[in-house]
C-alpha positions as CSV (number, residue, x, y, z in Angstrom):
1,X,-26.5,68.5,-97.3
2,X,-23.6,69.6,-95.1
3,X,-21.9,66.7,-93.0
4,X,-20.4,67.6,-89.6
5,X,-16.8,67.5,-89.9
6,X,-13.7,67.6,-86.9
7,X,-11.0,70.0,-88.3
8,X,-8.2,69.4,-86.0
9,X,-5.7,71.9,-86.5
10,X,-3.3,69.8,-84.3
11,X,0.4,68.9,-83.7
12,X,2.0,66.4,-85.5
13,X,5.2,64.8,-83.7
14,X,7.5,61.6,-83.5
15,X,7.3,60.4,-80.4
16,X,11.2,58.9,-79.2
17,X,10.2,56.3,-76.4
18,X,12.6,55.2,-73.5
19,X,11.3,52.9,-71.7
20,X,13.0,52.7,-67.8
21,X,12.9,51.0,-64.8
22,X,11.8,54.3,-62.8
23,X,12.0,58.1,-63.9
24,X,15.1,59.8,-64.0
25,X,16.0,61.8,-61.0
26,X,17.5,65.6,-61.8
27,X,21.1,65.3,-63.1
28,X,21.0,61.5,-63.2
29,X,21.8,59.0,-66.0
30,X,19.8,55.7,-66.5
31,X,19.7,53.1,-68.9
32,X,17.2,52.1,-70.9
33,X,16.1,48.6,-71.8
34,X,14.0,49.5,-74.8
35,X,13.6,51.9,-77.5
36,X,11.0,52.7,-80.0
37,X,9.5,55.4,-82.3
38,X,6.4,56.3,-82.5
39,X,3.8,58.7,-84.4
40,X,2.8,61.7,-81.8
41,X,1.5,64.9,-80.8
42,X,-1.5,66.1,-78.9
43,X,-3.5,67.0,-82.1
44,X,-2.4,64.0,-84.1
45,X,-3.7,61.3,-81.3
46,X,-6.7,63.4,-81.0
47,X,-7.2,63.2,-84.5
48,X,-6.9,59.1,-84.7
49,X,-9.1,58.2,-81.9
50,X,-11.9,61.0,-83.5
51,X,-11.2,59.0,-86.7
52,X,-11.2,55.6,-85.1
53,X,-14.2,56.5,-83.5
54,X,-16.4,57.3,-86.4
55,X,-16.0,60.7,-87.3
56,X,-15.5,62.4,-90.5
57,X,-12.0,64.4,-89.1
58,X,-9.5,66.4,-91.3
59,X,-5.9,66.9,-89.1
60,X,-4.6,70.3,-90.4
61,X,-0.7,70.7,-89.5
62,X,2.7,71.1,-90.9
63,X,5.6,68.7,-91.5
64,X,9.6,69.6,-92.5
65,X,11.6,68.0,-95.1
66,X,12.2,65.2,-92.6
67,X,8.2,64.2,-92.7
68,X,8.2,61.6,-95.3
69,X,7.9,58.7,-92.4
70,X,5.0,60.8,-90.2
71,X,2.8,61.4,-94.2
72,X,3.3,57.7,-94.2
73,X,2.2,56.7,-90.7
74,X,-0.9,58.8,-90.9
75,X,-2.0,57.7,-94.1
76,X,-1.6,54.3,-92.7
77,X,-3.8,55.4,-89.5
78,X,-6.5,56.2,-92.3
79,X,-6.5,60.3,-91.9
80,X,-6.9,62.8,-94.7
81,X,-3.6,64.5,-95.3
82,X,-4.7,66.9,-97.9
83,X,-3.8,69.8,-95.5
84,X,-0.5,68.9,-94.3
85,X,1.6,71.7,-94.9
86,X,5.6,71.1,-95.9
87,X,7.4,73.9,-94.1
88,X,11.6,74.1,-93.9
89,X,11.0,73.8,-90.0
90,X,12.1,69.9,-88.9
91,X,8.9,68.2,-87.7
92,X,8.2,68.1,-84.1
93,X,9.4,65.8,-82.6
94,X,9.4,64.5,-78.5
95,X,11.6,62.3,-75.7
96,X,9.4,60.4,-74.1
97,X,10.8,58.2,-70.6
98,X,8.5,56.1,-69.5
99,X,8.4,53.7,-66.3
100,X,7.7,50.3,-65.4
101,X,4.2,51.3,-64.2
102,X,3.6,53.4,-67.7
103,X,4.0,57.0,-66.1
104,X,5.8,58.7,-68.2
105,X,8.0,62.5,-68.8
106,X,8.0,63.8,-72.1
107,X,10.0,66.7,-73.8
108,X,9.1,68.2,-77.0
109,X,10.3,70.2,-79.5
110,X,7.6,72.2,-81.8
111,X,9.0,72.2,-85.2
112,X,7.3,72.6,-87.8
113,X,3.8,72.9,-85.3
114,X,5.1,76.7,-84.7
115,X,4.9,77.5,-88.5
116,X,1.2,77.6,-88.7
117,X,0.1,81.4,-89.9
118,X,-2.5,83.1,-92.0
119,X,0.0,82.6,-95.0
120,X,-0.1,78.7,-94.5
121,X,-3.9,78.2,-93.6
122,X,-6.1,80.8,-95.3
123,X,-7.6,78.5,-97.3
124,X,-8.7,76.4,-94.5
125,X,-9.8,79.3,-92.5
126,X,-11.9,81.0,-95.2
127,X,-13.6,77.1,-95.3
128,X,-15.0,77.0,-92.2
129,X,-18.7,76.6,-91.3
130,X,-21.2,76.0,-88.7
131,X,-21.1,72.0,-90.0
132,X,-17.7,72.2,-88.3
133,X,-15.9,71.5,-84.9
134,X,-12.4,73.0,-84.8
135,X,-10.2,71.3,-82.4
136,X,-7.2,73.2,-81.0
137,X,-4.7,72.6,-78.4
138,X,-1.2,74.5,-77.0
139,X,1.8,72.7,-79.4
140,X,0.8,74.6,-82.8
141,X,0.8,78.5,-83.5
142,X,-1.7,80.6,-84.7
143,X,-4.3,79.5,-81.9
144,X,-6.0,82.4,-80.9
145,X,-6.2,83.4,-84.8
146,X,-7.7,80.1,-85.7
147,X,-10.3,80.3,-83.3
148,X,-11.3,83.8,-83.9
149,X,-12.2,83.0,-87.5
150,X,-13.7,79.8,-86.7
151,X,-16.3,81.3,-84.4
152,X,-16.8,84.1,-87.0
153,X,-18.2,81.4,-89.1
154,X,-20.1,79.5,-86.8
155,X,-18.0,76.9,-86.1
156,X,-18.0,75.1,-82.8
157,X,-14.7,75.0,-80.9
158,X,-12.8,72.4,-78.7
159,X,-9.9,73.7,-76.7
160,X,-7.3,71.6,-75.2
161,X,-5.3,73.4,-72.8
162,X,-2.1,71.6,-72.5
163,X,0.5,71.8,-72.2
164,X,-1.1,74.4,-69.8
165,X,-0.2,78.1,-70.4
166,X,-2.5,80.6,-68.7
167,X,-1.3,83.2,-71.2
168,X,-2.6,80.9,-74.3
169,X,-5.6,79.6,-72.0
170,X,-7.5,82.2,-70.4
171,X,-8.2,84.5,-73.5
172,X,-9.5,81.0,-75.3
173,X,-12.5,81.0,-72.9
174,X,-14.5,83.4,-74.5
175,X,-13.8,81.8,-78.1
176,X,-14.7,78.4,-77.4
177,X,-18.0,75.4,-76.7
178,X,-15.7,72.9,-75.2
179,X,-12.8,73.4,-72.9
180,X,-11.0,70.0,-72.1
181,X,-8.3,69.8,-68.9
182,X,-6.9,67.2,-66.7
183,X,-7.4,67.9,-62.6
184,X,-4.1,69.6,-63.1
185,X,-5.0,71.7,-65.7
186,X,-8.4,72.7,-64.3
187,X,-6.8,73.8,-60.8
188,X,-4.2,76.1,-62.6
189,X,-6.8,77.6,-64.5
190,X,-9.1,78.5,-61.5
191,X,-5.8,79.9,-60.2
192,X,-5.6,82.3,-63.0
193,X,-8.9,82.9,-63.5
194,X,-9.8,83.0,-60.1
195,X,-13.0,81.3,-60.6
196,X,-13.8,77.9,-60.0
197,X,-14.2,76.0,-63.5
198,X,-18.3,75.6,-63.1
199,X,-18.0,78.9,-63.4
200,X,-16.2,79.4,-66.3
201,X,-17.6,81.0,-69.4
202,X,-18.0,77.9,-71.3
203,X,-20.6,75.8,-72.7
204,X,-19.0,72.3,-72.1
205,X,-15.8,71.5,-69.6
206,X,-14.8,68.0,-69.6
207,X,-12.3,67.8,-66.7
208,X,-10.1,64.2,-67.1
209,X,-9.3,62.9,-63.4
210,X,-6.7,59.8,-65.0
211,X,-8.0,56.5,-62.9
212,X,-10.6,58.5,-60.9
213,X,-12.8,58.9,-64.3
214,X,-13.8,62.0,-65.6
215,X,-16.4,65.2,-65.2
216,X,-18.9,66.8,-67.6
217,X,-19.9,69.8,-66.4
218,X,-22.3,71.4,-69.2
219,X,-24.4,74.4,-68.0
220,X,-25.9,73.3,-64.5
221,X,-25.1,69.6,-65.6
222,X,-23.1,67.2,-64.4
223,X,-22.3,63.6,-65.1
224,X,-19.4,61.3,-63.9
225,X,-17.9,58.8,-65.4
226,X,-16.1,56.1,-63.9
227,X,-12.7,54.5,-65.7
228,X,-12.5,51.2,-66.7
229,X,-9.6,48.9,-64.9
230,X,-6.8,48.6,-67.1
231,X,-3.3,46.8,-67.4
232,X,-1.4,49.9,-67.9
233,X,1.6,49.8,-69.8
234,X,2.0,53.2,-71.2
235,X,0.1,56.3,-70.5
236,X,1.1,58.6,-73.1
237,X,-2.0,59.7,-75.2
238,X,-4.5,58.9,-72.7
239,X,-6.1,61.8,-72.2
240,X,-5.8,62.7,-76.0
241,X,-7.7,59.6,-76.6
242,X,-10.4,60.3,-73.9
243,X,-11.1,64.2,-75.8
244,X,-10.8,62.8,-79.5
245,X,-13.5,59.5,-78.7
246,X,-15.4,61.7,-76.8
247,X,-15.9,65.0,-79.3
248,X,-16.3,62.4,-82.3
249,X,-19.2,60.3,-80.5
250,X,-20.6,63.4,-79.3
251,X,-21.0,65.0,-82.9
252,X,-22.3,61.6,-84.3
253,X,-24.9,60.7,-81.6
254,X,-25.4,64.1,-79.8
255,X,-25.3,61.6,-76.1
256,X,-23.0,63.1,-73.8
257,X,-23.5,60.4,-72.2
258,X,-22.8,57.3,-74.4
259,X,-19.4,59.9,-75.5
260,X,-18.4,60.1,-71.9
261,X,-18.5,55.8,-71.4
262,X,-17.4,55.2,-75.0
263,X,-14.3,57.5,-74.0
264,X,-13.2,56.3,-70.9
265,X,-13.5,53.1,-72.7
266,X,-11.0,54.0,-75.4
267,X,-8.7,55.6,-73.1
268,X,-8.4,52.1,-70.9
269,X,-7.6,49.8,-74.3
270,X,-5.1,52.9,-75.2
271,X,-3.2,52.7,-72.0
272,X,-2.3,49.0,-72.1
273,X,-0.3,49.4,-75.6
274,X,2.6,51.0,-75.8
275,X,3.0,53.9,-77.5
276,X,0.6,57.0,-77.9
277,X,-1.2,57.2,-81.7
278,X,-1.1,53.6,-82.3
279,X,-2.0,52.4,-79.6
280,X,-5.2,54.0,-80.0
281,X,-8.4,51.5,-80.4
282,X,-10.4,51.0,-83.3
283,X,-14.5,51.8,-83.3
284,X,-14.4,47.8,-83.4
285,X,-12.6,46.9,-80.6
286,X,-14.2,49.5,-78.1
287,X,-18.1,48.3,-78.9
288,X,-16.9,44.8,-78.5
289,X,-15.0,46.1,-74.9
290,X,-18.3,47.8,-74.1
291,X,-20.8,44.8,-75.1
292,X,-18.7,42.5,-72.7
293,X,-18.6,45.0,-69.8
294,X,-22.6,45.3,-69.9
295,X,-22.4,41.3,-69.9
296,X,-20.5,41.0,-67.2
């Protein structure tokens, strides 16, 4: 019998981390007290907490010659890499600042995430099947394409719309089962829709609200969830975190709402590590976070 599987066609990145006392204001120099590098991207941290959540989850994307250290760090994280591509493009790659209260700026450069193209992933494509979830989001090419042929075969997509493009976003909406933006993201959306997000053509939107929780809306359905206090040292990923432990909870229990509180559980450990992938929490360590919440 078929088993579900996540096929993330995601971003992969290495994430250069500044740490600062405060943001840099425009045109202004700081310096920083610490520096580290870490393993990145939107669709690579989705990928880890889906994984490290207890889902079966390919990551589909493209490293350059320069990838040797990212194959390694994934492995390492536990992910199938049998459909990592080696392109001549570097691999993306991002600047990260963040402050002393874990907000953070971050600049990327796409890399090898813009090679993706029919040449690169017809294989993949041809694969697909109603067992699947696709996961996309806006650092990799080929978007609309991939989500085109995964609804031709019955696949059921996720959409991340960031970073937020209304010329990459609004013709998703038709294509897709789960549209996933932050408040931000949702309010630009309605502005170029102009429709409120309820009303969007969409099975499932899960709208991310940072500390104020986050929102299912699925058909006439809503439920809230609140976030769990947390000693924040680094934000980066957190909202990654919340869509990949959600999607990968939801496929493996079909509970929306056990995803939403096992998410918003995730995302809390997450923030208080530095760093975005590896930060990420293990199945383990989230149960055992959840167990001593009910206690309490």
């Amino acid at each position: 019998m078929d088993t579900n599987v996540i096929k993330n066609f995601g971003s992969i990145n290495i994430d250069n981390v500044y740490r600062l006392d405060r943001l840099p204001r425009a045109g202004e120099t700081l310096v920083a007290q610490e520096f580290a590098r870490f393993m990145g991207g939107k669709g690579l941290n989705q990928s880890v907490a889906a994984q490290r959540s207890g889902a079966d989850v390919w990551h589909i994307g493209a490293v350059g010659p320069d990838g040797d250290w990212a194959l390694d760090q994934m492995r390492a994280f536990g992910l199938d890499c049998s459909h990592i591509f080696r392109v001549e493009a570097p691999t993306g790659n991002a600047v990260i600042t963040v402050d002393q209260a874990g907000e953070n700026q971050i600049v990327i450069l796409g890399g090898a995430n813009q090679t993706l193209d029919q040449a690169l992933l017809g294989d993949v494509l041809a694969g697909l099947g109603p067992q699947d979830w696709v996961v996309l989001q806006n650092e990799t090419s080929f978007v609309h394409q991939i989500a085109l042929a995964a609804k031709a075969r019955g696949a059921r997509v996720a959409y991340s719309a960031a970073p937020f493009d209304a010329h990459h976003a609004v013709p998703m909406l038709d294509m897709i089962d789960l549209l996933a933006v932050n408040e931000h993201e949702a309010a630009e959306l309605a502005r170029a829709t102009g429709k409120s997000v309820a009303d969007l053509p969409v099975d499932m939107v899960l709208i991310t609200y940072g500390a104020r929780g986050a929102e299912l809306r699925q058909n006439s359905a809503r439920l809230h969830q609140k976030s769990f206090p947390a000693d924040v040292v680094d934000t980066t990923g957190a909202g990654d975190t919340f869509l990949g432990a959600f999607l990968a909870r939801l496929d493996v229990t079909g509970d929306a709402e056990h995803a939403l509180r096992y998410a918003a559980a995730a995302a809390a450990l997450q923030v208080e590590q530095p760093g975005a992938a590896t930060a990420i929490p293990s199945f383990d360590a989230v149960t055992e976070f959840l167990t001593r919440k009910a206690e309490a």
